[in-house]
C-alpha positions in Angstrom: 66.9 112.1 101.1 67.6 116.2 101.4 71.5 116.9 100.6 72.2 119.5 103.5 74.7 121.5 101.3 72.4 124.3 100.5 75.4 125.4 98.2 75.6 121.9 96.2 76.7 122.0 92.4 73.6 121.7 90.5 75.2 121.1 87.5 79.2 120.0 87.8 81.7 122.6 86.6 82.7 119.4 84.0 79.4 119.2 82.5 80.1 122.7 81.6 83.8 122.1 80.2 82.3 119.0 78.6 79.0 119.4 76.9 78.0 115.9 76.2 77.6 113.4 73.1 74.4 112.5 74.6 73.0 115.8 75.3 69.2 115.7 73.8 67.0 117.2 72.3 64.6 119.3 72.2 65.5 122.9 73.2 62.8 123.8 75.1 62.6 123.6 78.9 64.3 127.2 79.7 66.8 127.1 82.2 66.0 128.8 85.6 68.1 129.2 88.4 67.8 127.1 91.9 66.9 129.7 95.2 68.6 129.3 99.0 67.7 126.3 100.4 68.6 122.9 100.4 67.6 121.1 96.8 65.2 118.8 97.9 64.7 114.8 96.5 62.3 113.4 94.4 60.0 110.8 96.1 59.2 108.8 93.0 58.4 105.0 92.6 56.1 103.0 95.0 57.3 99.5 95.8 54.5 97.9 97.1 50.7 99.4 97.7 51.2 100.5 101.6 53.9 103.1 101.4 55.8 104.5 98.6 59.8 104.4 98.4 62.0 107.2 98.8 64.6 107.1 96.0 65.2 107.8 92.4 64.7 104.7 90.6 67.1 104.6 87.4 64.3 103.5 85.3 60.6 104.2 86.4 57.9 101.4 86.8 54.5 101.2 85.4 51.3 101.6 87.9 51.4 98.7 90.5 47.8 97.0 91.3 45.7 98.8 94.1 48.1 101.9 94.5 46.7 105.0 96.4 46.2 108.1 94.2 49.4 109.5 96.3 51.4 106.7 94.7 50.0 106.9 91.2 50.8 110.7 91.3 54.4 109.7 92.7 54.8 107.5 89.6 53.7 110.0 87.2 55.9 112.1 88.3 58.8 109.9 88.4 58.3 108.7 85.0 57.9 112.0 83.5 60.4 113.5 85.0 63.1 112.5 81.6 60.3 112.6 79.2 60.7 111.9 76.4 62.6 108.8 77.5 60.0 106.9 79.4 56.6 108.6 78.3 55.0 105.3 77.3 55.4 104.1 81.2 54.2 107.9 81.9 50.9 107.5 79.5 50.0 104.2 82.0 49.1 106.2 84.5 46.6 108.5 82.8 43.4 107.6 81.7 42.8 107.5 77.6 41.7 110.7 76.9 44.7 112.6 79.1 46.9 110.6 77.1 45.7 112.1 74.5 46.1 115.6 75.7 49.7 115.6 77.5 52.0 117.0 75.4 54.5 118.5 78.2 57.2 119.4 75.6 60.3 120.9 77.5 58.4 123.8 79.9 59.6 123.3 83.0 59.2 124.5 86.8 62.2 123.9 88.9 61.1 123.4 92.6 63.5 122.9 95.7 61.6 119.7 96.5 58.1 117.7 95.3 55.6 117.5 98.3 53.2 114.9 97.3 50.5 114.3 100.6 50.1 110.8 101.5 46.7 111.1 101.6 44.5 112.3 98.4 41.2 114.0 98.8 39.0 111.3 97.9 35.2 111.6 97.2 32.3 109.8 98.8 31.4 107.3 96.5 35.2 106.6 96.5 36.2 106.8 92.3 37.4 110.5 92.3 40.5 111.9 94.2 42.1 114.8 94.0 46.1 115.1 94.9 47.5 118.5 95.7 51.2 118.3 94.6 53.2 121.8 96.2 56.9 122.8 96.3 58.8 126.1 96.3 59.9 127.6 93.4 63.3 127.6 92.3 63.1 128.5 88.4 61.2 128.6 85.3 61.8 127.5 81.7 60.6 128.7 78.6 60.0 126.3 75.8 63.3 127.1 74.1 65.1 126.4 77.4 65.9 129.6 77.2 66.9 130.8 81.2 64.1 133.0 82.5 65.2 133.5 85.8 64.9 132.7 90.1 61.0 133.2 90.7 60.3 135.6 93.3 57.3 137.4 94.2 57.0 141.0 94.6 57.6 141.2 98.4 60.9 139.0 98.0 59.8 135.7 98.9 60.1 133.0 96.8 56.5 131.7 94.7 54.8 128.9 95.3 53.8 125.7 92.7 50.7 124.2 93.1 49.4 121.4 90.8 46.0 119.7 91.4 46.1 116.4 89.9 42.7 115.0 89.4 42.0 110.9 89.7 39.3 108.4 88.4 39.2 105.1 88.9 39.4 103.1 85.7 38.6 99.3 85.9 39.2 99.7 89.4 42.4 101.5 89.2 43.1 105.1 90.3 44.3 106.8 87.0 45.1 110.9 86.3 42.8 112.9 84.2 44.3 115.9 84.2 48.6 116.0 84.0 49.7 119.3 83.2 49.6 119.6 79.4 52.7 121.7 78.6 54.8 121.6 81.6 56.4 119.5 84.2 57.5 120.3 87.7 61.2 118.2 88.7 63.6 118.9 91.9 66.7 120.4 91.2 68.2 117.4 91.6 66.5 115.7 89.4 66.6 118.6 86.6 70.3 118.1 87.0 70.0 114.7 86.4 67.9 115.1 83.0 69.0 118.3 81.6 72.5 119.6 80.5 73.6 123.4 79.5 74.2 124.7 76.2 75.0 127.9 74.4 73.5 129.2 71.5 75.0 132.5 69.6 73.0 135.3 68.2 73.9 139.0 67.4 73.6 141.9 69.1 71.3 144.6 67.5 74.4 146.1 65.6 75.2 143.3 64.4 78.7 143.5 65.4 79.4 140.8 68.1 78.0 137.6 68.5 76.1 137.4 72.5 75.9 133.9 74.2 72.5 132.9 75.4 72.6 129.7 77.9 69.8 126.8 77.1 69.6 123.6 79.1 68.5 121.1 77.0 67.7 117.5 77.9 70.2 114.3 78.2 68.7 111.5 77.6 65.9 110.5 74.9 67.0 112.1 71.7 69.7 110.8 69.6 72.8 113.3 68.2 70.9 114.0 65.1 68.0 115.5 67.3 70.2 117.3 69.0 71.8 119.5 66.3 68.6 119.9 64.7 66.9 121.9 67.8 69.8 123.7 67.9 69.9 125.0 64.7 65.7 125.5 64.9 66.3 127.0 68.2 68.2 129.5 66.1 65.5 130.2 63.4 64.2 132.8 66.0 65.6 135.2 68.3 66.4 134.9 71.7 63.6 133.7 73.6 65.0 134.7 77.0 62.8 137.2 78.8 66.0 140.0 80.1 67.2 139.8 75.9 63.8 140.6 74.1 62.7 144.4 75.8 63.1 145.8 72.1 63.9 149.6 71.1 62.4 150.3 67.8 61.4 146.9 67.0 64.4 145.2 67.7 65.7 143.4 70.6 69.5 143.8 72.0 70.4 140.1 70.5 68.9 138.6 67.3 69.4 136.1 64.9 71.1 136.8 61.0 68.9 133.8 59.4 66.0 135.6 57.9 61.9 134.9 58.0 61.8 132.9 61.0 60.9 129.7 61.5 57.8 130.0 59.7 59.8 131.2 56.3 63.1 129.9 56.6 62.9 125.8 57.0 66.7 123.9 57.9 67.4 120.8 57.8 70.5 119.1 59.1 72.4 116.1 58.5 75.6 114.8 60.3 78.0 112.8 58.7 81.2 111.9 61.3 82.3 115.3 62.7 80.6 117.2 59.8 76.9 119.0 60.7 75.5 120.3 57.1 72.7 122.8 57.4 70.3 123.2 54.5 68.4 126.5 54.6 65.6 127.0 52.8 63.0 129.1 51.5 62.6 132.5 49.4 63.8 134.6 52.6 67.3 132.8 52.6 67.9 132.9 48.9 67.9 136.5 48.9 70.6 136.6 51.7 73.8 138.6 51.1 77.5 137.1 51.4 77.4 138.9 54.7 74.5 137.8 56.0 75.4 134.1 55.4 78.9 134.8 56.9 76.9 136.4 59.9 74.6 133.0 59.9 77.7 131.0 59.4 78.9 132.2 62.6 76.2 132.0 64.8 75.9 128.1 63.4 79.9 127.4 63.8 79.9 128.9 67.5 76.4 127.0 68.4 77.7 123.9 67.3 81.3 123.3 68.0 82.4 126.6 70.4 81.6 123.5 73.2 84.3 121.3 74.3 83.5 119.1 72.5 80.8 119.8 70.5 77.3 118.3 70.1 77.8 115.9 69.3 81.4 116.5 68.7 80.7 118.3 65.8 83.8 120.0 64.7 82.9 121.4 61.4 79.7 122.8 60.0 78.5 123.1 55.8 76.1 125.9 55.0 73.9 125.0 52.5 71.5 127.3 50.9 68.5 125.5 49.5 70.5 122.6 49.0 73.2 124.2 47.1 77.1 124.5 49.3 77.8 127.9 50.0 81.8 129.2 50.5 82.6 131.9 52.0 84.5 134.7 49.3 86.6 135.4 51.8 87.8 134.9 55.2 85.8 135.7 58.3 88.7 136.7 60.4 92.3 137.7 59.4 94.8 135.1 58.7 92.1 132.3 58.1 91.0 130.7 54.5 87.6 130.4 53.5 86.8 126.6 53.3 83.1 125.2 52.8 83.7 123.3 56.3 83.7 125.7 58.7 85.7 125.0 61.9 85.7 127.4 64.9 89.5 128.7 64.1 87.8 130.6 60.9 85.8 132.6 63.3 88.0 133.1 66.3 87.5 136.9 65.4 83.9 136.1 67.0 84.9 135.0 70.0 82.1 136.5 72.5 85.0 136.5 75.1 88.0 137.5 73.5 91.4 136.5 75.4 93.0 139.5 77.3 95.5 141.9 75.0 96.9 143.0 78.5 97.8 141.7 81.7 97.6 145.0 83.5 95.5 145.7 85.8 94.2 149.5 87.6 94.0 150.7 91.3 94.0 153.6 93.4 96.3 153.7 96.6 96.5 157.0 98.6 94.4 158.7 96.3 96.3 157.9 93.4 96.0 155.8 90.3 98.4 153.0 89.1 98.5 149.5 87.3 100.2 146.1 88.1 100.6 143.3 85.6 99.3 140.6 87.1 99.6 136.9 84.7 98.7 134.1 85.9 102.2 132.5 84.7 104.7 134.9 86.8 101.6 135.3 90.0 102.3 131.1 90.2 105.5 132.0 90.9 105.0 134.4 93.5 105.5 137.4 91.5 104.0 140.3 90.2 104.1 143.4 88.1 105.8 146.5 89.4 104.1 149.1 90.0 103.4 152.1 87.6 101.9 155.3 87.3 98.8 155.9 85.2 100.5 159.5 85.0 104.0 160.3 84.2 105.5 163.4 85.9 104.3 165.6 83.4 100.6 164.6 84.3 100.5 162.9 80.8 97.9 160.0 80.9 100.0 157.2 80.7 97.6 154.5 79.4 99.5 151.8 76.7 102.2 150.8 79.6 104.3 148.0 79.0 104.5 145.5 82.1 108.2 146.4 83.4 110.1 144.4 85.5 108.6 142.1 87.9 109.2 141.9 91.5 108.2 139.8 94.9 104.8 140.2 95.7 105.1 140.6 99.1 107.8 143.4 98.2 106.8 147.3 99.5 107.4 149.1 96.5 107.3 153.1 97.0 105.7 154.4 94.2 106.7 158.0 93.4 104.6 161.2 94.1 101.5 161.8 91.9 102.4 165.1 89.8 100.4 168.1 90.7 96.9 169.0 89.5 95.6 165.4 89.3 92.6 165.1 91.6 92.5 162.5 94.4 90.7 159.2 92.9 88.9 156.3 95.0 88.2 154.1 91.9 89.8 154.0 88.4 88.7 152.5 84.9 90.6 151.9 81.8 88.8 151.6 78.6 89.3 148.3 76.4 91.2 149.9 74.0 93.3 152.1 76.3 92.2 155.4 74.6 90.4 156.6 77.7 91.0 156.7 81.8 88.1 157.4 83.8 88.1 158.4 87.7 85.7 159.1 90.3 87.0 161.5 93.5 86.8 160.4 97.3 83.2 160.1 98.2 81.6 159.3 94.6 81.3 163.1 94.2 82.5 163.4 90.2 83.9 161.6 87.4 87.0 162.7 86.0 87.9 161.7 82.1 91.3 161.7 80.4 92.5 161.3 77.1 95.6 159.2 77.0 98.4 161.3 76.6 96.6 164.0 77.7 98.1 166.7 80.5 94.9 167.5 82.0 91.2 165.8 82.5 89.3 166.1 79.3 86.4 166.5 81.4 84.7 166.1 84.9 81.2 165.7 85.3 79.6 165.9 88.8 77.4 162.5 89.1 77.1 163.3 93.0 76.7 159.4 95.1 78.6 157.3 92.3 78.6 153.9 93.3 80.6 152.1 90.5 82.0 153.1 86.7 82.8 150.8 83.8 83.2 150.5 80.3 81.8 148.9 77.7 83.7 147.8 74.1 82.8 151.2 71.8 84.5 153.1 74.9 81.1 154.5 76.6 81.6 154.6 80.3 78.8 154.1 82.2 78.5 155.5 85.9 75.8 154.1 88.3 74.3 156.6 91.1 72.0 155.3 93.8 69.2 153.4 91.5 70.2 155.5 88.3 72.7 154.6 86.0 74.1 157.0 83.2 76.2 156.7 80.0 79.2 159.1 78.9 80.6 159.7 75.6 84.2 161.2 76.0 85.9 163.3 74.5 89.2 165.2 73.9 87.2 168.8 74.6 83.8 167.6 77.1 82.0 164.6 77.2 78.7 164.1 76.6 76.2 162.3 79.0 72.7 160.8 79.5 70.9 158.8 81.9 69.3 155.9 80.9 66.8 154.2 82.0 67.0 150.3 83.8 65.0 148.0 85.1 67.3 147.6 88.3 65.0 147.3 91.2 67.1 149.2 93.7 70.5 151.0 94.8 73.0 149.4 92.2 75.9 148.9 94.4 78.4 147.4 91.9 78.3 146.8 88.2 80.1 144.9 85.2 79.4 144.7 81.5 80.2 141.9 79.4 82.9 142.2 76.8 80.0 141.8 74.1 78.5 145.1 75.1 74.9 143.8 75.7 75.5 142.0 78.9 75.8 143.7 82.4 75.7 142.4 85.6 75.1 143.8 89.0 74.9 144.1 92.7 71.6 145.6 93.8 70.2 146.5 96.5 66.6 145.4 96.6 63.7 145.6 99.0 64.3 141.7 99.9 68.1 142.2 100.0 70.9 142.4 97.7 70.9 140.6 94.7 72.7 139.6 91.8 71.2 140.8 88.8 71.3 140.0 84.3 69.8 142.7 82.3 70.5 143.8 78.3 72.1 146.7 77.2 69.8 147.5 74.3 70.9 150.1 72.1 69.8 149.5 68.6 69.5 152.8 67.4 73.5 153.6 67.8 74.4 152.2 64.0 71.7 155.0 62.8 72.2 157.6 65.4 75.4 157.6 66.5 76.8 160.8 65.0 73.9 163.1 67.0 72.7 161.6 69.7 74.1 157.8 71.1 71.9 157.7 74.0 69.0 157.7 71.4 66.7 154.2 72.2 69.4 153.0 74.5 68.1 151.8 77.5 69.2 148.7 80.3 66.1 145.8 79.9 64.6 143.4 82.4 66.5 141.7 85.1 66.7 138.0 86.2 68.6 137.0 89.5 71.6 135.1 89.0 73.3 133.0 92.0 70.3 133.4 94.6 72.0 131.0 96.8 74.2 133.8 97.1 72.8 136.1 100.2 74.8 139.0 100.7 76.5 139.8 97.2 78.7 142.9 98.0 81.0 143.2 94.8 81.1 141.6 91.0 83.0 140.8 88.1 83.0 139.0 84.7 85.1 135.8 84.9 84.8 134.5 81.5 81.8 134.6 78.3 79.5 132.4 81.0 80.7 133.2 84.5 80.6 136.3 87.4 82.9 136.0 90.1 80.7 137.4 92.8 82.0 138.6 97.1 79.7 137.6 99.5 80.0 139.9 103.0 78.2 138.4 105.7 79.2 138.9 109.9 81.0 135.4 109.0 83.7 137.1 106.4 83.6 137.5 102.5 83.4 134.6 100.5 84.1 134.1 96.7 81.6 132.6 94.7 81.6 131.8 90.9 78.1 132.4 89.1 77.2 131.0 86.0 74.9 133.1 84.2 72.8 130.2 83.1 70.7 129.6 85.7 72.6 127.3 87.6 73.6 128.1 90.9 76.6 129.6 92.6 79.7 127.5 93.5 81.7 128.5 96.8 85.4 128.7 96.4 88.0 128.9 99.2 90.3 131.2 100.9 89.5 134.5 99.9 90.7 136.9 102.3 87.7 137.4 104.8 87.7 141.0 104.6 87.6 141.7 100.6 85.2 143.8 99.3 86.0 144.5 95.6 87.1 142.4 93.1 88.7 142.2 89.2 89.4 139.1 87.0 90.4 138.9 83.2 90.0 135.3 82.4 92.5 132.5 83.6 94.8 133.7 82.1 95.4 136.8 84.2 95.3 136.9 88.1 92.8 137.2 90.2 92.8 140.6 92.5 90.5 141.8 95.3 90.8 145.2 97.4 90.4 144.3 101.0 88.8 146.6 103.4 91.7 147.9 105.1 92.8 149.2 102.0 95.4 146.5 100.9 95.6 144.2 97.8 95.4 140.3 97.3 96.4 138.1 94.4 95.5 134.6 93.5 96.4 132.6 90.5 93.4 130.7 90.8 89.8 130.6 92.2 91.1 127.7 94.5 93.8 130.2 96.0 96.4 130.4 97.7 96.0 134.2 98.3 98.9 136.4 98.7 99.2 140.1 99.8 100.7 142.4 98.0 103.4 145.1 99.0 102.0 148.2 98.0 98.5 149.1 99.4 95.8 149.7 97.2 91.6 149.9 96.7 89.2 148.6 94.1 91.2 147.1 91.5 90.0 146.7 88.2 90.9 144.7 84.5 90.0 146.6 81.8 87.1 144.3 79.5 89.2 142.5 76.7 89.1 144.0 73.3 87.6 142.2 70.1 89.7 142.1 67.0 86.9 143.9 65.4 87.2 146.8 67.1 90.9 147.0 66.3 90.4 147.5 62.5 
């Protein structure tokens, strides 16, 4: 039967929290994300030889005598759906020789719902059928189950799948000739049931910061050991996702540290209790610095026990280069010792999603510019930050503020006069490290720079028609203008600018970049409607190139749609390393959603004031904030609410992105 709720969790938040002992094996069916519409159910296992049943039988049945080709395809299906699990009950309803050839591996199409027809196309002398299997296309997946995206055609509606299965009768049985050979179609309910989510770590093209990239892989049929060993082979390579492998000079914005590929470099794994031991081998990895093993080390120790728990609750992992232990010679981040079993605490440094530094966060109210510290431990108790000045009454930037006092939150605080010679701001944007303030002016007509501690802008540009600013971690800001989107370089005495090129397909209405730097999300406007869009920040060229020209190879890569269950995105912001917090505005109110950036779809929280239309979060450990349209400010210690207005008016609030450790050295 259809479930109604076209908004139902695909995947439960705990699976997420969670990741599974039993999560399988192979990583290969990519993760693609459900569309609107109500997730259809999988008609699978025929009772009797009249009519087939219409539920999910826990394990499949073999072919019954005399059954229709309708029902042998409805069979099929069923029984393939959590190959490999039941594949010997799939293989009995193909003839010999497709056995043979059906080798589905982990491909998969995601479809709202499987239409089979009860009534094949049968031919004359009655021993060849032909069943036309349809459904609408949710999402796709690679064979790494790497997430490719929501499948959409170029006019906006969503693709069709179409599958032609082919019968013959065989000892006067209808049997398939012709099953797909490297894919399988399942409902989103029933890819929920058989697959589970996963992240896997690689680098970005610097090298610098380790960038999550979301599998599903399947949960059921492989044992722990299977498990662990596709993860690690899934890491051989580079990203397979389509949005992280647009490449600048050869190289795509995220990549793996173990050298030669899998073709070259061979690993084999073994588990022994909590302990995962990865054997490398091959010339390729015997010529590997201490760096580059480090590097591989983290990628392996974040893949395999950054989960709670781990797979299978791995909590330590042994690097072993052709068989012989390696040790780090030193520690991977401060205040840890290097230990042959590495454990996650060795490379917090790496975290992808580093917790906040700061719980302040930036507004503009009447023009001017202020912060609020806003912790989720002081907002549970109906408090909040007072508020401050970004610029102290001798027009000094005032950027490395301390919190202050606290006061009520429904308390009207009168902030003091903004000092003279400081232009009137509608947004406002802190860099991570809080070196740099940037502004744009009523109407999106320029963006104004400061220095902190600086008495005057260190620069305005005019970007005519800005739509939304942001910073990323090495302190660029990037501005977005109708469908363009350009990157700044500040500095004390100008900044410098470019506009680089991205695969948006329309008028970007909000944007949000990912503490790692490659990441960015945003709100676009497209031809269909507005969308929620994943793209890459590739810029591989800036470790060569930085000195003379930044914006050298840099460039914004393919989308995918995230959250397409969400209809009328209207603002955005990073949650944590594998969520958006996304405002939906329709004639009903705004609504909050959370979007995973896996592929799964969005979840629908409660209570956000109906009227929001921007939005800031810094992880759960900080507040939530939105701007409302009549120019006033909301706080919420959680997603689930309450929401609580704030004293002091205010527009467009914003968290500056956390700050990795490494950047602080």
């Amino acid at each position: 039967m259809a479930d109604d709720n076209p908004v139902r969790l695909w995947l439960g938040r705990g699976w997420r929290a969670g990741l599974v002992a039993a999560l399988a094996a192979c990583l290969a069916g990519c993760v693609g994300m459900p569309d609107s519409g109500s997730p259809g159910t999988f008609s699978a296992t025929p009772q009797d030889t009249t009519q087939p049943a219409e539920f999910i039988g826990a394990i499949p049945a073999g072919p019954g005598p005399n059954w229709t080709p309708s029902q042998i395809v409805q069979g099929f299906l069923n029984a393939s759906a959590s190959y490999p699990l039941y594949k010997d009950i799939a293989w009995q309803y193909l003839t010999s020789a497709a056995v043979k050839a059906w080798n589905p591996g982990w491909s998969v199409t995601v479809v709202d719902q499987i239409n089979v027809p009860p009534n094949a196309d049968v031919s004359r002398d009655g021993r060849q059928a032909t069943v036309d299997v349809t459904g609408s296309v949710r999402a796709s997946f690679n064979g790494t189950g790497q997430y490719v995206g929501a499948q959409q055609s170029s006019d906006g509606t969503t693709n069709q799948a179409n599958q032609l299965f082919d019968l013959v009768k065989v000892d006067g049985q209808w049997r398939i000739t012709n099953p797909p050979p490297n894919n399988r179609v399942l409902n989103e309910s029933d890819f929920s049931e058989v697959y589970k989510p996963q992240d896997l770590y690689f680098f970005d093209s610097t090298e610098a910061v380790l960038v999550p990239d979301s599998v599903f892989v399947p949960s059921s049929g492989t044992s722990p050991q299977s498990l662990v060993n596709n993860l690690v082979q899934a890491l051989l390579s580079n990203p397979q996702s389509r949005w992280l492998q647009e490449e600048t000079n050869n190289k795509p914005p995220a990549v793996t540290e173990i050298p030669g590929g899998p073709g070259v470099t061979k690993a084999g794994v073994t588990i022994d209790g909590t302990t995962a031991t990865v054997n490398l081998q091959g010339p390729a990895i015997a010529r590997a610095s201490n760096t580059t093993l480090g590097q591989i080390s983290a990628q392996l120790v974040w893949t395999l026990t950054g989960q709670s728990p781990g797979p299978p609750n791995i909590q330590a992992v042994q690097l072993e280069v052709n068989g012989k232990l390696w040790t780090p010679p030193s520690a991977p981040c401060p205040g840890q010792s290097p230990s042959p079993a590495q454990k996650l605490v060795m490379y917090n440094c790496k975290d992808p999603y580093p917790p906040p530094t700061s719980s302040a966060f930036y507004y503009v109210g009447t023009g001017q510019a202020w912060s609020r510290c806003a912790p989720v431990s002081q907002v549970m108790t109906g408090s909040i930050g007072s508020v401050l000045p970004l610029f102290s009454k001798k027009s000094a930037a005032t950027l490395d503020q301390s919190c202050g006092s606290s006061v009520q939150a429904p308390s009207k605080a009168v902030p003091p006069p903004q000092p003279r010679g400081i232009p009137l701001l509608s947004m406002v944007a802190v860099s991570p490290d809080g070196k740099y303030a940037a502004g744009v002016t009523p109407g999106g007509k320029s963006v104004v720079m400061w220095v902190s501690g600086g008495t005057r802008p260190s620069s305005t540009l005019t970007l005519p028609g800005v739509t939304a600013i942001g910073w990323d971690r090495k302190d660029y800001l990037w501005v977005t203008q109708e469908n363009a989107t350009t990157m700044v370089v500040p500095a004390s005495d100008g900044s410098d600018h470019a506009a680089i090129p991205n695969s948006f397909g329309g008028k970007i209405l909000g944007l949000s970049i990912a503490p790692d730097g490659v990441r960015v999300a945003a709100v676009v406007q497209t031809a269909s409607g507005p969308q929620v869009q994943l793209a890459a920040i590739n810029r591989t060229t800036l470790s060569n190139a930085e000195a003379t020209s930044p914006f050298s190879g840099t460039s914004i890569g393919p989308t995918v749609q995230l959250g397409p269950n969400v209809l009328d995105p209207i603002a955005l912001t990073w949650y944590d390393a594998d969520d958006l917090l996304v405002l939906n505005g329709s004639a009903g109110g705004t609504t909050l959603w959370e979007v995973p950036v896996d592929g799964q779809p969005a979840t629908k929280h409660p209570g956000v004031p109906s009227n929001a239309v921007s939005i800031t979060a810094n992880s759960d450990t900080n507040a939530l904030v939105v701007g409302r349209s009549d120019n006033q400010l909301e706080v919420s210690a959680s997603l689930a609410g309450p929401w609580q207005l704030l004293g002091s008016g205010g527009q467009n609030p914003a968290f500056p992105v956390p700050i990795f450790p490494a950047a602080q050295s």
